[in-house]
C-alpha positions as CSV (number, residue, x, y, z in Angstrom):
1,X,-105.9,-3.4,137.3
2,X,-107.4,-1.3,134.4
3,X,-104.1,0.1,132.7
4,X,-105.0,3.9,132.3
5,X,-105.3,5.3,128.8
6,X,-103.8,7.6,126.8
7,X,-104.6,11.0,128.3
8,X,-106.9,13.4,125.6
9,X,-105.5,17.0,125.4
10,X,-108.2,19.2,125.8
11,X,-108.3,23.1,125.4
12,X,-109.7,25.3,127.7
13,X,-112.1,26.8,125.1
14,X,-113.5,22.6,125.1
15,X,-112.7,22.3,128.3
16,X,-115.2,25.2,129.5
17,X,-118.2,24.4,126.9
18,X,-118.2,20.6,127.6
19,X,-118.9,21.6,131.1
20,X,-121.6,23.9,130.3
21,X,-123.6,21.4,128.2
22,X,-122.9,19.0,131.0
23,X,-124.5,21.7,133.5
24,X,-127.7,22.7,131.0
25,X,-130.8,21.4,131.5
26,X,-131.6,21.8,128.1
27,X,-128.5,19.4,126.6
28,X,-129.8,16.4,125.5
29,X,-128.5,13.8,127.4
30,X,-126.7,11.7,124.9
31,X,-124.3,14.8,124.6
32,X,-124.3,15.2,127.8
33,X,-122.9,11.6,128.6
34,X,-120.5,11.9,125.5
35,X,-119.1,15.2,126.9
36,X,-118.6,13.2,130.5
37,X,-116.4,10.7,128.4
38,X,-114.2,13.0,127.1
39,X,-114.1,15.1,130.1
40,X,-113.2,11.4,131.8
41,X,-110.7,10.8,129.2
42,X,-108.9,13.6,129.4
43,X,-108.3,13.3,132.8
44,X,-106.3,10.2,131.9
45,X,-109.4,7.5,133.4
46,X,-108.9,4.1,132.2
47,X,-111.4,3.3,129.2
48,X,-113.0,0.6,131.3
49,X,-113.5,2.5,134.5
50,X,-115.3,5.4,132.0
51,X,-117.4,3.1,130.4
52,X,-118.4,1.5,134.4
53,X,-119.0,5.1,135.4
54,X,-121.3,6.2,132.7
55,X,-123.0,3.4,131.9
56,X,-121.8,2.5,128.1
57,X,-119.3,0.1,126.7
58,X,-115.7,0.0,126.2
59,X,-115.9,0.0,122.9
60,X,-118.0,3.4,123.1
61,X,-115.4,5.3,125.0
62,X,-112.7,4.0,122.3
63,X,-114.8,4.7,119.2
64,X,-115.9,8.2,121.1
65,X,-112.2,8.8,121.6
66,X,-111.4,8.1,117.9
67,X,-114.0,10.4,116.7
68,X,-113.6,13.1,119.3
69,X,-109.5,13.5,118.4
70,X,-110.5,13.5,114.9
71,X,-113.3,15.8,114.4
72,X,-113.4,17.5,117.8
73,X,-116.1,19.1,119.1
74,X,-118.3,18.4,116.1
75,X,-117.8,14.3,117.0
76,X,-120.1,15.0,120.1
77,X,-122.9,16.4,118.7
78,X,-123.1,14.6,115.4
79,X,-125.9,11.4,115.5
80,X,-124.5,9.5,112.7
81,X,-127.3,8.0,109.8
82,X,-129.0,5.3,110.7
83,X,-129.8,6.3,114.5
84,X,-132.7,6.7,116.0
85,X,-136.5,5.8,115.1
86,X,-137.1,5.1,111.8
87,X,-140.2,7.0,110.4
88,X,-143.4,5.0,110.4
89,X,-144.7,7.1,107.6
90,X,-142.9,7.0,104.2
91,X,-142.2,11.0,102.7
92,X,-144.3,9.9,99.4
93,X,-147.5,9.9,102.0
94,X,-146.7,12.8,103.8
95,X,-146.8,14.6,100.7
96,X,-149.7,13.0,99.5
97,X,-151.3,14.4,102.5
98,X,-150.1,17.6,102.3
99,X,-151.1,18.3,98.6
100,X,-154.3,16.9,99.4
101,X,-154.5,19.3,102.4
102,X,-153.2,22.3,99.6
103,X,-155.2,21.3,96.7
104,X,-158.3,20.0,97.7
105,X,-161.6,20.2,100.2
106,X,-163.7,17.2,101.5
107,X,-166.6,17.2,100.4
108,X,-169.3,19.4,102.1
109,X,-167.2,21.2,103.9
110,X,-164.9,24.7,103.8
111,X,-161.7,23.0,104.7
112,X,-160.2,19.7,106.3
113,X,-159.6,19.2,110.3
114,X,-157.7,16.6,111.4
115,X,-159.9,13.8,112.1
116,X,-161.7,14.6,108.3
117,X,-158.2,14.4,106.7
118,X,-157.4,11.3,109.3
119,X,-160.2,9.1,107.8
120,X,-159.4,10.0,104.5
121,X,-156.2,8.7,103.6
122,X,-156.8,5.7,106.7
123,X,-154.5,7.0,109.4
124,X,-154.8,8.5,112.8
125,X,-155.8,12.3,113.3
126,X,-152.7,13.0,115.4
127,X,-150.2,12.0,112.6
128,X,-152.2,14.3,110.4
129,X,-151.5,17.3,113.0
130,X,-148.1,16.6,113.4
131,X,-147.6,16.5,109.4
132,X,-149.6,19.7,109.3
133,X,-147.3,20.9,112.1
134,X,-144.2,20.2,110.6
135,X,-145.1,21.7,107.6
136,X,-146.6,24.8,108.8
137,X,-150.3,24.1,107.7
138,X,-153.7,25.5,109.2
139,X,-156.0,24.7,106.6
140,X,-158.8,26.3,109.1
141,X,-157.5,29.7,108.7
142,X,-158.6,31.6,105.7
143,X,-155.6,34.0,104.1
144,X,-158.3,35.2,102.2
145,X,-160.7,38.5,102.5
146,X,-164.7,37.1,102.4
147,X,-167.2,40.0,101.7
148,X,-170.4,38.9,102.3
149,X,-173.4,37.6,100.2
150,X,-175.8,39.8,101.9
151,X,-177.9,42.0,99.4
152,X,-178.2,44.7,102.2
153,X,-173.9,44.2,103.0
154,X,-173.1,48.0,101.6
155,X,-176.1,49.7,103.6
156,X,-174.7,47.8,106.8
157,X,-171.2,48.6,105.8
158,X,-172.1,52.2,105.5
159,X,-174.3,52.0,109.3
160,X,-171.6,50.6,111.0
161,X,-168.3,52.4,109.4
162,X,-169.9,56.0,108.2
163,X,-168.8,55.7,104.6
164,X,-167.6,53.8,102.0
């Protein structure tokens, strides 16, 4: 039979927000799981039977252990480098399109949109807006003031507001 593990000593103060990011629907779930671990753990559970019941290698539940008793809560949050999806785009292009977004119009036009800046630099018009997105850009809004061209703009002005 599975020879129980060490049990983890676990506050109250962990104790009580483990279970609360375990009840959130907004945790993600890979804390969540973690946070089921140590919850497991601490209740003495055999590392085997922890990793049967949530679905992830012994080895995860030891190396979870490890990092929980020595960084704590912190362990449980933390994705360490090299996890996740790597970026399709390299940064030196994203900043290529974002100067070019900045600095520059295409030609015959006021300002880029997504699909104009998309077939420029060759890539699809939803990574543009995404880029644009994550760096706060809306090249179709003017920050600027535009008084008009007309000849007859101040006798209008004047019609419509009284004065100028």
């Amino acid at each position: 039979m599975n020879k129980p593990a060490k049990a983890i000593n676990l506050s109250e103060n962990d104790n009580r927000i483990i279970q609360s990011w375990i009840r959130a629907h907004n945790t993600p779930q890979q804390i969540a799981r973690r946070g089921m671990i140590i919850l497991k753990a601490s209740e003495g559970i055999a590392n085997s039977r922890i990793a049967e019941e949530t679905g992830v290698s012994r080895t995860t539940v030891i190396e979870l252990r490890k990092r929980f008793l020595s960084k704590g809560l912190t362990a449980l949050t933390q994705i360490r480098p090299g996890r996740g999806r790597k970026p399709k785009i390299e940064a030196e292009r994203v900043e290529g399109i974002v100067n070019a977004t900045i600095n520059s119009l295409p030609p015959g036009a006021t300002h880029w949109s997504c699909r104009s800046m998309a077939k420029a630099q060759g890539i699809s018009h939803s990574t543009v807006q995404r880029i644009w997105d994550a760096h706060g850009l809306q090249p179709h809004r003017v920050k600027t003031f535009k008084l008009s061209r007309d000849k007859r703009f101040e006798e209008k002005l004047t019609d419509v507001v009284g004065y100028i």
